[in-house]
Backbone as JSON Lines, residues from 0, in Angstrom:
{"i":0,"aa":"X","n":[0.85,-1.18,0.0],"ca":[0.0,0.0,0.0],"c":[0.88,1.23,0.0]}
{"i":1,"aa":"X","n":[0.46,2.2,-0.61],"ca":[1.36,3.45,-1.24],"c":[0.93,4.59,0.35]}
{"i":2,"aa":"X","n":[2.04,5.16,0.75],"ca":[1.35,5.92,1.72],"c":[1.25,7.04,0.68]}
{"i":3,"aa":"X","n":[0.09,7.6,1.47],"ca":[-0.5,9.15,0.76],"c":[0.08,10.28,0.78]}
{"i":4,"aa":"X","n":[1.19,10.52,1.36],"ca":[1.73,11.95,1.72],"c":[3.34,11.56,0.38]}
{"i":5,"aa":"X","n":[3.31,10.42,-0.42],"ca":[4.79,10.41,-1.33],"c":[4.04,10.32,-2.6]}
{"i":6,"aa":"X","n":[4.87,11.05,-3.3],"ca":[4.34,11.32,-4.7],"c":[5.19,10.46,-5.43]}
{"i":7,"aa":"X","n":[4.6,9.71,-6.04],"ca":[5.28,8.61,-6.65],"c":[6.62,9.53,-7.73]}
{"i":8,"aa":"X","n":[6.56,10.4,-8.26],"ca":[7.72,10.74,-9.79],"c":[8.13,12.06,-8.7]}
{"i":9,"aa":"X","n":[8.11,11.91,-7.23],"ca":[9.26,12.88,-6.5],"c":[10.49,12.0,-6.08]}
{"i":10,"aa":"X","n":[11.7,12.57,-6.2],"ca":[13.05,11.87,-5.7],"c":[12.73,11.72,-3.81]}
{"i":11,"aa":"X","n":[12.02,12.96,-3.18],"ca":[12.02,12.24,-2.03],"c":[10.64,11.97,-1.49]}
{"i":12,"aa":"X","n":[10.46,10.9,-0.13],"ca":[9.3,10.44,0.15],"c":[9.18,11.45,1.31]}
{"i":13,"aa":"X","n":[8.12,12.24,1.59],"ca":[7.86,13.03,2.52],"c":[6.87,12.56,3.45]}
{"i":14,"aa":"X","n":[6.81,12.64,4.49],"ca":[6.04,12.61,5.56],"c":[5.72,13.9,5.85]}
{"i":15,"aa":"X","n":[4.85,14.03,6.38],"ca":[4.25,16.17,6.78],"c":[4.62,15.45,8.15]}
{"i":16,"aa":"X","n":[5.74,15.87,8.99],"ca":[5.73,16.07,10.29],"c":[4.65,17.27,10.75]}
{"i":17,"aa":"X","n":[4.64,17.83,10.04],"ca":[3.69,19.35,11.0],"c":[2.16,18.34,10.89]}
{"i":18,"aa":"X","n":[1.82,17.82,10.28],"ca":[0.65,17.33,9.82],"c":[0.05,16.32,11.14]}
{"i":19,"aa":"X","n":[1.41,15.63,11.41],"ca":[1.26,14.38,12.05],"c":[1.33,15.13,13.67]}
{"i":20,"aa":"X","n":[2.29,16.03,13.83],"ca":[2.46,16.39,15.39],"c":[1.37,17.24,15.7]}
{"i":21,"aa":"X","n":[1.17,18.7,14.4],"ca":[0.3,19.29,14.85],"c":[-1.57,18.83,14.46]}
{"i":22,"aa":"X","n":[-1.28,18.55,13.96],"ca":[-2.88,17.23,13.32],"c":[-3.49,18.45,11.97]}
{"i":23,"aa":"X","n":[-2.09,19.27,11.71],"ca":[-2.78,20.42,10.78],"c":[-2.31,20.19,9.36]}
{"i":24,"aa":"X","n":[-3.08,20.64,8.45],"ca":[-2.41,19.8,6.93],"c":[-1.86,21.43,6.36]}
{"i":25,"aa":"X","n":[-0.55,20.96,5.75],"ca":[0.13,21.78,5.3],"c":[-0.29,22.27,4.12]}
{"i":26,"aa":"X","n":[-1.11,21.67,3.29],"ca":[-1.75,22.17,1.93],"c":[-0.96,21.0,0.99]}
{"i":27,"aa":"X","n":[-1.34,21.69,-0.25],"ca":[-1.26,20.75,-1.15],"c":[0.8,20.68,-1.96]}
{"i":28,"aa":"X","n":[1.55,19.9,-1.63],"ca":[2.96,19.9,-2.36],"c":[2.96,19.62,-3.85]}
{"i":29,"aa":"X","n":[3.24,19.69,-4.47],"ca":[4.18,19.61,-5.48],"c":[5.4,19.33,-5.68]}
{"i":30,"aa":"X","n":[6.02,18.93,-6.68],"ca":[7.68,18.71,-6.54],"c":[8.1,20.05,-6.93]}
{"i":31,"aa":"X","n":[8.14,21.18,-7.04],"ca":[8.09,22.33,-7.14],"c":[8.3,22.76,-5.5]}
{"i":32,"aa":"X","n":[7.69,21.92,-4.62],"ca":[7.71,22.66,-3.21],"c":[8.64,22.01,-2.49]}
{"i":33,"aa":"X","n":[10.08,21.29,-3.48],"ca":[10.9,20.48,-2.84],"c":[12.37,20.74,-3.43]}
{"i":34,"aa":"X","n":[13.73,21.12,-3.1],"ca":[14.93,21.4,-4.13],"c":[14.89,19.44,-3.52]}
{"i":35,"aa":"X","n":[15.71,19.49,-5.29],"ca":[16.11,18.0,-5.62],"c":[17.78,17.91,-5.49]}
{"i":36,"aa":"X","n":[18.27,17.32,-4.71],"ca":[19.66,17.4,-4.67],"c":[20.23,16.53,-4.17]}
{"i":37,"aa":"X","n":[20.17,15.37,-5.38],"ca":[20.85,14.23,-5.19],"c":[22.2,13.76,-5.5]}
{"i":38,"aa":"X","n":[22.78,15.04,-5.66],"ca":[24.35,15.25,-6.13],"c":[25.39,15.48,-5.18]}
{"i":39,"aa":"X","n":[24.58,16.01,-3.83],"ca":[25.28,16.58,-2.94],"c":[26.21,18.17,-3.06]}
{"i":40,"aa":"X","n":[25.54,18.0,-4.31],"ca":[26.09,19.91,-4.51],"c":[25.04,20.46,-3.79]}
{"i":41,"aa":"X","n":[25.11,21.78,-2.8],"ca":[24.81,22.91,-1.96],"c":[24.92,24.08,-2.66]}
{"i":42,"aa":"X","n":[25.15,24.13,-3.67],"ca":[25.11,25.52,-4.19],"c":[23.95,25.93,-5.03]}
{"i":43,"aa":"X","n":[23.23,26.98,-5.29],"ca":[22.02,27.34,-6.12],"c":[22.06,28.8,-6.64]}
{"i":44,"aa":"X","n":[22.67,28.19,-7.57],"ca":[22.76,29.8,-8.52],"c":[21.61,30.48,-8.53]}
{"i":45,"aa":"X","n":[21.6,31.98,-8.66],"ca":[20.75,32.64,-8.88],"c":[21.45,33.7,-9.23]}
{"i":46,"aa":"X","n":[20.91,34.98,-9.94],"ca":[20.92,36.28,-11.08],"c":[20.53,37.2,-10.32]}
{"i":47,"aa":"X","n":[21.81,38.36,-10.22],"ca":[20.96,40.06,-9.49],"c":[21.92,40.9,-9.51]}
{"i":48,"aa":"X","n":[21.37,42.26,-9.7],"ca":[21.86,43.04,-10.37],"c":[22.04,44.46,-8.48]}
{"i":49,"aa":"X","n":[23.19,44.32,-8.7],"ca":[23.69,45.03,-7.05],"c":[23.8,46.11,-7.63]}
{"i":50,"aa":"X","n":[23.03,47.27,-6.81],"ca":[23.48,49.01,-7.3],"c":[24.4,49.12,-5.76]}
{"i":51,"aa":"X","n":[25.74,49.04,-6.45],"ca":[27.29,49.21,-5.43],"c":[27.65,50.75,-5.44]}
{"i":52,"aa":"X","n":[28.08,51.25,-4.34],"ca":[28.33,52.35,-4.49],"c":[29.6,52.39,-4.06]}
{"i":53,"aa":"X","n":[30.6,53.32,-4.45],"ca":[32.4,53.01,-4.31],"c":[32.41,55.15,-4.74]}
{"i":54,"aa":"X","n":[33.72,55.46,-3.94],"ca":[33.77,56.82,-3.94],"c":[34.6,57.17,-5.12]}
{"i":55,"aa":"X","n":[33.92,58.57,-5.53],"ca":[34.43,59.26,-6.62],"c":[35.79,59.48,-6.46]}
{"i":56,"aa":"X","n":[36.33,60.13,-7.66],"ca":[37.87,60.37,-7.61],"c":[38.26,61.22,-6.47]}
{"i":57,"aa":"X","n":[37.44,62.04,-6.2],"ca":[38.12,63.08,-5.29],"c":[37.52,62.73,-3.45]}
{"i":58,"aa":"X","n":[37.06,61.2,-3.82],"ca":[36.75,60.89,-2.52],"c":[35.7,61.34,-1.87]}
{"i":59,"aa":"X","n":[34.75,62.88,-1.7],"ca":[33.67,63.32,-0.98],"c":[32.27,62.87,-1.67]}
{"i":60,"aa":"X","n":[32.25,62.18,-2.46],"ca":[30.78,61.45,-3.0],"c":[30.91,60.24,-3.23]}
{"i":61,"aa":"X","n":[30.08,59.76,-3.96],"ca":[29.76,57.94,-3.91],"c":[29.15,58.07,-5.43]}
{"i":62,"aa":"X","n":[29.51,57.02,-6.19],"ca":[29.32,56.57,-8.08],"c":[28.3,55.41,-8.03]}
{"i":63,"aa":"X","n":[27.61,55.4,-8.14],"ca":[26.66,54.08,-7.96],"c":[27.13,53.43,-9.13]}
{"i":64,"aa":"X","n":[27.1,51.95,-8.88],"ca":[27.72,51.27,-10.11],"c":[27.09,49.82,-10.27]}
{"i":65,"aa":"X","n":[25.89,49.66,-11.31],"ca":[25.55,48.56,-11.77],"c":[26.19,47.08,-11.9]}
{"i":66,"aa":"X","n":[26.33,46.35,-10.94],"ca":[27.07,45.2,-11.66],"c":[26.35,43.76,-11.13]}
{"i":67,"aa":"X","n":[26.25,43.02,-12.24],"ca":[25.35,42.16,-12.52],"c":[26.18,40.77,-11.8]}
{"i":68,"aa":"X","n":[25.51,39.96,-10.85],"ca":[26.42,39.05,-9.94],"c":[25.89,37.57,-10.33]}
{"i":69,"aa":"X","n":[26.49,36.53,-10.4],"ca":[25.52,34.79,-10.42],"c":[26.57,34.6,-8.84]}
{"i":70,"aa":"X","n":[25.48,34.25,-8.04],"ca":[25.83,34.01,-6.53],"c":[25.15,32.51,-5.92]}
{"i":71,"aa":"X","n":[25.65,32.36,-5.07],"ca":[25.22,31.24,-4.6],"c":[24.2,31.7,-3.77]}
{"i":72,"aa":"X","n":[22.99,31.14,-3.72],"ca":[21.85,32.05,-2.84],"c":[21.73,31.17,-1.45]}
{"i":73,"aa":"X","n":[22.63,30.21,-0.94],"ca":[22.85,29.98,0.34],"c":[23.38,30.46,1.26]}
{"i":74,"aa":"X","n":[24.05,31.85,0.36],"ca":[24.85,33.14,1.04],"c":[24.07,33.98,0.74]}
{"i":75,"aa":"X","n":[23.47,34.77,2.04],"ca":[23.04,36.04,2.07],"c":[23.41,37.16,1.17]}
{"i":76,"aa":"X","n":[22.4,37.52,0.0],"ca":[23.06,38.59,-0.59],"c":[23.58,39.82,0.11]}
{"i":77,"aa":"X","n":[23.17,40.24,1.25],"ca":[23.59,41.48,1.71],"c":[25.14,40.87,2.77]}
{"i":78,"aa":"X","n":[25.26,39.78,2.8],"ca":[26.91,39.16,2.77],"c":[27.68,40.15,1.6]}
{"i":79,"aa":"X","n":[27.06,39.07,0.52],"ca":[27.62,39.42,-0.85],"c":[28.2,40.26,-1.01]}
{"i":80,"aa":"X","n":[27.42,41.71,-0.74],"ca":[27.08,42.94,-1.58],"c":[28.25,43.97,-0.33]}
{"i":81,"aa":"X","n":[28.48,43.59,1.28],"ca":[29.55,43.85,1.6],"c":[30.42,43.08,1.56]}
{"i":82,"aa":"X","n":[31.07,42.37,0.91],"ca":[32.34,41.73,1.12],"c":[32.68,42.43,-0.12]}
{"i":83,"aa":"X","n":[32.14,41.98,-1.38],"ca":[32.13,43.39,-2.73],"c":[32.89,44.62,-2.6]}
{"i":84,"aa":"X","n":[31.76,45.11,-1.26],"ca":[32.71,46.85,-0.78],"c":[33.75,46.42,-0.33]}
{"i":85,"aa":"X","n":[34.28,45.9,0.18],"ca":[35.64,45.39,1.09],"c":[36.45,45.05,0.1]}
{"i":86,"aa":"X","n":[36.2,44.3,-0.93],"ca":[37.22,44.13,-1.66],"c":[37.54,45.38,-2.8]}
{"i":87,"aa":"X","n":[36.6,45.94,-2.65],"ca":[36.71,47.3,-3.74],"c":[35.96,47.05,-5.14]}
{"i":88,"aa":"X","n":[36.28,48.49,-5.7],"ca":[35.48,48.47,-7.56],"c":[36.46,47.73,-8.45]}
{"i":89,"aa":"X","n":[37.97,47.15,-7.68],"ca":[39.04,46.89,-9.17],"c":[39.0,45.11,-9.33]}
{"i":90,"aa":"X","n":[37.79,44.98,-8.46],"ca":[37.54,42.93,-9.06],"c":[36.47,43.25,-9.78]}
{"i":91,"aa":"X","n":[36.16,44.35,-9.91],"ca":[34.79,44.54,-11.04],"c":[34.83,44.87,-12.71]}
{"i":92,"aa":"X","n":[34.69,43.95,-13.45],"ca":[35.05,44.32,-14.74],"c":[34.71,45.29,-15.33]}
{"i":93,"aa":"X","n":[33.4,45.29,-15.76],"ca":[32.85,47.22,-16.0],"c":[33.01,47.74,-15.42]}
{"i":94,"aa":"X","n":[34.25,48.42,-14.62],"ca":[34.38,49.59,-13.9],"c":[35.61,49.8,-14.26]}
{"i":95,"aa":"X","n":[35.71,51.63,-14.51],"ca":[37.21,52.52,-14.68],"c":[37.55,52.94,-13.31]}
{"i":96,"aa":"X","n":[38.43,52.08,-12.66],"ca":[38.7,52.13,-11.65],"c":[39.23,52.91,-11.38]}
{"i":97,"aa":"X","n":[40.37,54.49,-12.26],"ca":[41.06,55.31,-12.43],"c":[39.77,55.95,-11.55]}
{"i":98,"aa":"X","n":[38.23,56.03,-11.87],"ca":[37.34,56.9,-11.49],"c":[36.63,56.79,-10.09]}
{"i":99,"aa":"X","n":[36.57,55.99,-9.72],"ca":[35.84,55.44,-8.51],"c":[36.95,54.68,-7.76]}
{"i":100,"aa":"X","n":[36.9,54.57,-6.27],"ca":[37.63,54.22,-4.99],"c":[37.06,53.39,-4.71]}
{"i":101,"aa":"X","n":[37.98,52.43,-3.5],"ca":[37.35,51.38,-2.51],"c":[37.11,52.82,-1.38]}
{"i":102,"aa":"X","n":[36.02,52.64,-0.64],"ca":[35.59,53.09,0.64],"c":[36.0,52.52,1.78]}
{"i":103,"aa":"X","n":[35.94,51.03,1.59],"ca":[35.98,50.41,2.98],"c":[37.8,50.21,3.91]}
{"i":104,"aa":"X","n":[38.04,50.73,4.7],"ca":[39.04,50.36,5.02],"c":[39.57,49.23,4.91]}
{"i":105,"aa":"X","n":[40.83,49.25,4.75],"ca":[41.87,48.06,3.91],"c":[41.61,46.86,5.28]}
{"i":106,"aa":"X","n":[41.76,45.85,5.03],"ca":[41.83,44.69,5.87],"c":[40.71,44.56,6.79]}
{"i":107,"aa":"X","n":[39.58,45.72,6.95],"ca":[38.36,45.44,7.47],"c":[37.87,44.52,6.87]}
{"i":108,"aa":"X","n":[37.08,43.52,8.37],"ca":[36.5,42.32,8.13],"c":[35.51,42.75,8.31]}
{"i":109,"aa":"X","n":[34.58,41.65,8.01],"ca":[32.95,41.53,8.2],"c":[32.74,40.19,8.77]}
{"i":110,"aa":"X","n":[32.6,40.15,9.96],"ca":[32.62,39.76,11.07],"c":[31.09,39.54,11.19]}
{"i":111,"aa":"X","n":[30.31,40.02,11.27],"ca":[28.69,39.13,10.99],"c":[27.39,40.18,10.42]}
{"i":112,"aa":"X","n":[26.51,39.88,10.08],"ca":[25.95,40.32,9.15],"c":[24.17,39.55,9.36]}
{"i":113,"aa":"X","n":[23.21,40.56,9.3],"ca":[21.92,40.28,9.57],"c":[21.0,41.03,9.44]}
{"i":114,"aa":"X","n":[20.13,40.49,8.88],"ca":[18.38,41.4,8.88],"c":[17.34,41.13,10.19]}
{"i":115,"aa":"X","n":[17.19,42.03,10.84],"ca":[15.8,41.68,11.33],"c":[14.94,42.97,11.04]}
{"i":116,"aa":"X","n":[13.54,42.67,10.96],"ca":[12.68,43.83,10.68],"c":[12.66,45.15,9.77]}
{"i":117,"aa":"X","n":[13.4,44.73,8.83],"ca":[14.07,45.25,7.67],"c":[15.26,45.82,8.07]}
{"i":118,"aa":"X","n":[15.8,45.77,8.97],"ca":[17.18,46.45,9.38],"c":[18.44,45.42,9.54]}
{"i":119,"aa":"X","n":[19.75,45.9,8.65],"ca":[20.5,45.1,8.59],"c":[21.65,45.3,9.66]}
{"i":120,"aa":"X","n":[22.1,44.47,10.3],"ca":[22.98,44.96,11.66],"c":[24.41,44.13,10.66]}
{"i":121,"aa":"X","n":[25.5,45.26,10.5],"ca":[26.63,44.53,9.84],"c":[27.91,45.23,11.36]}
{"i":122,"aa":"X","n":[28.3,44.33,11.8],"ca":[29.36,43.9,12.42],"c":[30.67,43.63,11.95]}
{"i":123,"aa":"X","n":[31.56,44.93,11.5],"ca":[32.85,44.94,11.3],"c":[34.06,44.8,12.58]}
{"i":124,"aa":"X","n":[35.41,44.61,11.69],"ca":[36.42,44.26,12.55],"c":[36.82,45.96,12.82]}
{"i":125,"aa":"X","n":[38.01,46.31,13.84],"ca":[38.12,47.2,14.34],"c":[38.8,48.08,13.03]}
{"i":126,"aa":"X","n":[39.28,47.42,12.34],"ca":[39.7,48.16,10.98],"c":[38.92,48.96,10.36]}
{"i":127,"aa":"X","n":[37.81,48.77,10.33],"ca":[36.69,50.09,10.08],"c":[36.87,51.28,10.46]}
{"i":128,"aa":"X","n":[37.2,51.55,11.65],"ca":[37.38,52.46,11.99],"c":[38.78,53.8,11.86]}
{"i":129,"aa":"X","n":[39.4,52.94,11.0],"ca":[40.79,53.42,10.53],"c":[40.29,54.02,9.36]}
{"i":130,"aa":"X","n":[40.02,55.41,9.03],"ca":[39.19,55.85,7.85],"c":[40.71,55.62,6.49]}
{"i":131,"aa":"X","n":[40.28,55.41,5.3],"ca":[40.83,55.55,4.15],"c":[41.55,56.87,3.97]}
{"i":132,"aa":"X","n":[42.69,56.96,3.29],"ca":[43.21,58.31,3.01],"c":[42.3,58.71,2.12]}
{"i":133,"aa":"X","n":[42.59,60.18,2.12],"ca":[41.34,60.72,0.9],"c":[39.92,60.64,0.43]}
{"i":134,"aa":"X","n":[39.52,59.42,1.11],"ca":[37.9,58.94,1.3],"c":[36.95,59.93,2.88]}
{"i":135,"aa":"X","n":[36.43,60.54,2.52],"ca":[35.19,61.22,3.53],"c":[34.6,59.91,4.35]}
{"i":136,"aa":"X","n":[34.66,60.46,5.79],"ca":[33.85,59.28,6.61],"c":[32.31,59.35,6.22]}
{"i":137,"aa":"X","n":[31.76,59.93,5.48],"ca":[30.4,59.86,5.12],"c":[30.21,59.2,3.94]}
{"i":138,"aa":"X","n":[31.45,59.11,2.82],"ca":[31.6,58.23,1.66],"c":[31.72,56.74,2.33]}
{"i":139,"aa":"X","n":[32.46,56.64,3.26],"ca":[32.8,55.41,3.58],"c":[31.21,54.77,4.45]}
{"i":140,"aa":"X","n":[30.58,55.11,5.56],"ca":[29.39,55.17,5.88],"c":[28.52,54.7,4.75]}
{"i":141,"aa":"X","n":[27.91,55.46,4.06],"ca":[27.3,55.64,3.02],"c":[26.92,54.71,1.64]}
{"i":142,"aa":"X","n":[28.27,54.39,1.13],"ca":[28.67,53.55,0.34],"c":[28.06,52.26,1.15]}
{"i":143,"aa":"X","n":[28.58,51.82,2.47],"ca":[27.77,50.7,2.82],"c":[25.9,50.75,2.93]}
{"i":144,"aa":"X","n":[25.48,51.87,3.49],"ca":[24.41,52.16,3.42],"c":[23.47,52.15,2.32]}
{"i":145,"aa":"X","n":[23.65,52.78,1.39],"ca":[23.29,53.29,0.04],"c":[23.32,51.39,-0.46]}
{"i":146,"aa":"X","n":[24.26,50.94,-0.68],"ca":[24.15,49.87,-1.11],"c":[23.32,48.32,-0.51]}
{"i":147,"aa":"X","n":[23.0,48.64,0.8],"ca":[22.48,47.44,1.42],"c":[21.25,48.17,1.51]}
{"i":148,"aa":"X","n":[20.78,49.76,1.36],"ca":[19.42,49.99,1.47],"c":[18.69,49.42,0.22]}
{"i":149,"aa":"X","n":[19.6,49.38,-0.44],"ca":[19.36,49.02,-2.58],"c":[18.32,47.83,-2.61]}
{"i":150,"aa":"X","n":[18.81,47.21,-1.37],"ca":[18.15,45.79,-1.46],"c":[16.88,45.4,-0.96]}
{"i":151,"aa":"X","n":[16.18,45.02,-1.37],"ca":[14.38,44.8,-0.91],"c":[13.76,44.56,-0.1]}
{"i":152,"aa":"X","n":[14.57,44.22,0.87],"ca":[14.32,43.82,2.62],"c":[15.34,44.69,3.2]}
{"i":153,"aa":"X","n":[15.71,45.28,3.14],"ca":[16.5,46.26,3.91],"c":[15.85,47.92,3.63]}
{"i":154,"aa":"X","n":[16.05,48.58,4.74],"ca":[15.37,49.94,5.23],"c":[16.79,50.63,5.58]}
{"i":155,"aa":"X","n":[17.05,50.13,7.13],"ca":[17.68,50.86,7.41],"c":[19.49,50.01,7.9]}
{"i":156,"aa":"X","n":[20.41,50.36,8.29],"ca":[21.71,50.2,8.31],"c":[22.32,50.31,10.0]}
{"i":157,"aa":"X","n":[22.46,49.43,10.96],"ca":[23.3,49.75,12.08],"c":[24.41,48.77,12.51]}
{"i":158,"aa":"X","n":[25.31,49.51,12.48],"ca":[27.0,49.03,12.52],"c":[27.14,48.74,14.32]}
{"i":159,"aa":"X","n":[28.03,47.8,14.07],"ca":[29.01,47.72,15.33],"c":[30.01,47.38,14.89]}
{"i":160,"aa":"X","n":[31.22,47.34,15.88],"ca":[32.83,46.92,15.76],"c":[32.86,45.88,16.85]}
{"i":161,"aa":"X","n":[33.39,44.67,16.22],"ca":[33.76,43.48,17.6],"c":[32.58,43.21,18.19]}
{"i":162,"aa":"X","n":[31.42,43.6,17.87],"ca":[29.9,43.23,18.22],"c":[29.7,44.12,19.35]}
{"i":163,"aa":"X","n":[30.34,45.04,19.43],"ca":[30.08,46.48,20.48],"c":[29.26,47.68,19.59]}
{"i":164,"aa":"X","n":[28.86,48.54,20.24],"ca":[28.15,49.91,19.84],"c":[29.29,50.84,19.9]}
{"i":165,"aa":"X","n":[29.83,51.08,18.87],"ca":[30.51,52.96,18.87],"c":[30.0,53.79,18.45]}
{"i":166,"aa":"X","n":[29.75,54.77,19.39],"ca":[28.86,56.23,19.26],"c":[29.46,56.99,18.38]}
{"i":167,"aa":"X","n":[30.55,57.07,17.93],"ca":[31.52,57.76,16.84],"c":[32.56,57.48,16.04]}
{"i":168,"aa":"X","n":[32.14,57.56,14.76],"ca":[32.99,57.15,14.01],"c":[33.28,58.44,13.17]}
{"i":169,"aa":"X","n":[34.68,58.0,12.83],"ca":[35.75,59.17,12.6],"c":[35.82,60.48,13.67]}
{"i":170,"aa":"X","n":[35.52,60.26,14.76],"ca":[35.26,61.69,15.68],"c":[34.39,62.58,15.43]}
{"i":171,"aa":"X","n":[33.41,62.35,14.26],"ca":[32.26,63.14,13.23],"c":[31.21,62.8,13.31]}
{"i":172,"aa":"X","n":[31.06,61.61,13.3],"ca":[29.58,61.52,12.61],"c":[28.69,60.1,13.68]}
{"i":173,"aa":"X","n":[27.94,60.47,14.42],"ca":[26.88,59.89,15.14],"c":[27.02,58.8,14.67]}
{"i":174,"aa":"X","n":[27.64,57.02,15.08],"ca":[27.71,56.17,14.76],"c":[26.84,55.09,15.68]}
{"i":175,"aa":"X","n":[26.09,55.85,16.84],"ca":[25.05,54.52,17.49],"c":[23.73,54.16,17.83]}
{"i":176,"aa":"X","n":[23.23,55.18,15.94],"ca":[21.52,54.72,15.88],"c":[22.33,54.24,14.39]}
{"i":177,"aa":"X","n":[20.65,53.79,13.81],"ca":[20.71,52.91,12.61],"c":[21.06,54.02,11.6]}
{"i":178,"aa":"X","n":[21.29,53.73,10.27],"ca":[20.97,55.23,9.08],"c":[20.16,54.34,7.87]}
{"i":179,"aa":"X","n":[19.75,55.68,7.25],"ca":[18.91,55.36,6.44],"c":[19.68,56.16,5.14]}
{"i":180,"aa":"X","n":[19.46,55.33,3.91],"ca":[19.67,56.16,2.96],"c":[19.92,57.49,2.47]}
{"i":181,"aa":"X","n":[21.07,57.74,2.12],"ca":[21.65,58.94,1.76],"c":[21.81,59.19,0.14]}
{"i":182,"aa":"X","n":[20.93,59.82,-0.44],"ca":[21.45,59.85,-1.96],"c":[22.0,61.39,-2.46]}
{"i":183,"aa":"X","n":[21.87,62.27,-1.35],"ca":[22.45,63.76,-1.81],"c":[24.04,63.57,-1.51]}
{"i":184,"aa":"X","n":[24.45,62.15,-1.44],"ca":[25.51,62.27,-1.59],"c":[26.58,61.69,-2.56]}
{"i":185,"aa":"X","n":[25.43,61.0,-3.19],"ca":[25.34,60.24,-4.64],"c":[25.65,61.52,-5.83]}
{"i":186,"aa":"X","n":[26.86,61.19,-6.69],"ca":[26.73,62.29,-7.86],"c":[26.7,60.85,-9.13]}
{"i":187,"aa":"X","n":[26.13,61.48,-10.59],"ca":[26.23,60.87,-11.68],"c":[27.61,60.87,-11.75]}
{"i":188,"aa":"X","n":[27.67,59.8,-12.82],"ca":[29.3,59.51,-13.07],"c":[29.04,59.72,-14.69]}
């Protein structure tokens, strides 16, 4: 006798645990409502187009810069999209790197990274706080901001260092509420 909850032309046989513990039926599956991965590959490509922001030549603004990514979507895109800034605009092929800067301080890590309630909490290493020559602490700010607000579940932006709160970064600028998008500091390129 065939139990009722396995679809005969699915690779796996399912049981509805929620069904059985909570006595509630989950609705109707499909093999559509199952990844097939009988290869033991973990990876799942997927297509998206990151608006990155990296500082102008003269350092006091931010270049927004289109670049089209195939990522593994078992990694958080807003991972992605800062480790990107960290490594800079010159692993990016469409970009004149002569024109646009890395923002992020050199050897800053990213140390952990999260959404709750549309707000992304990114947790850098203490290297953050070592501002870039010639880069504005509001380019550097910003550039992370501007770019993780880009993204569809994200609102707003609040940093820590070493998983602590610093009230100031660069000695300037209010570093221990969240921020929200900045585009008057965005110029065309």
């Amino acid at each position: 006798m065939s139990d009722p909850w396995c679809k005969q032309r699915s690779v796996l046989c399912i049981r509805s645990a929620t069904h059985r513990l909570h006595l509630e039926a989950v609705g109707y599956m499909t093999a559509d409502s199952f990844i097939d991965n009988t290869g033991g590959e973990t990876t799942y490509k997927q297509k998206a187009t990151l608006n990155m922001y990296f500082g102008n030549k003269a350092g006091d603004h931010l270049v927004k810069v289109p670049v089209d990514i195939t990522y593994d979507a078992t990694i958080p895109l807003e991972q992605l999209a800062v480790e990107q800034l960290i490594r800079g605009p010159y692993s990016i092929d469409v970009v004149d790197s002569d024109q646009i800067k890395a923002t992020i301080p050199e050897k800053t890590q990213l140390n952990k990274i999260s959404v709750k309630e549309n707000t992304c909490y990114v947790d850098f290493s203490e290297e953050f706080l070592n501002k870039r020559t010639n880069i504005s602490a509001e380019a550097t700010i910003y550039s992370v901001v501007d770019t993780l607000v880009g993204l569809s579940n994200i609102n707003k932006v609040q940093f820590s260092i070493n998983g602590e709160q610093v009230l100031l970064y660069n000695d300037t600028i209010d570093f221990g509420s969240a921020f929200e998008r900045n585009l008057d500091i965005v110029i065309q390129n």
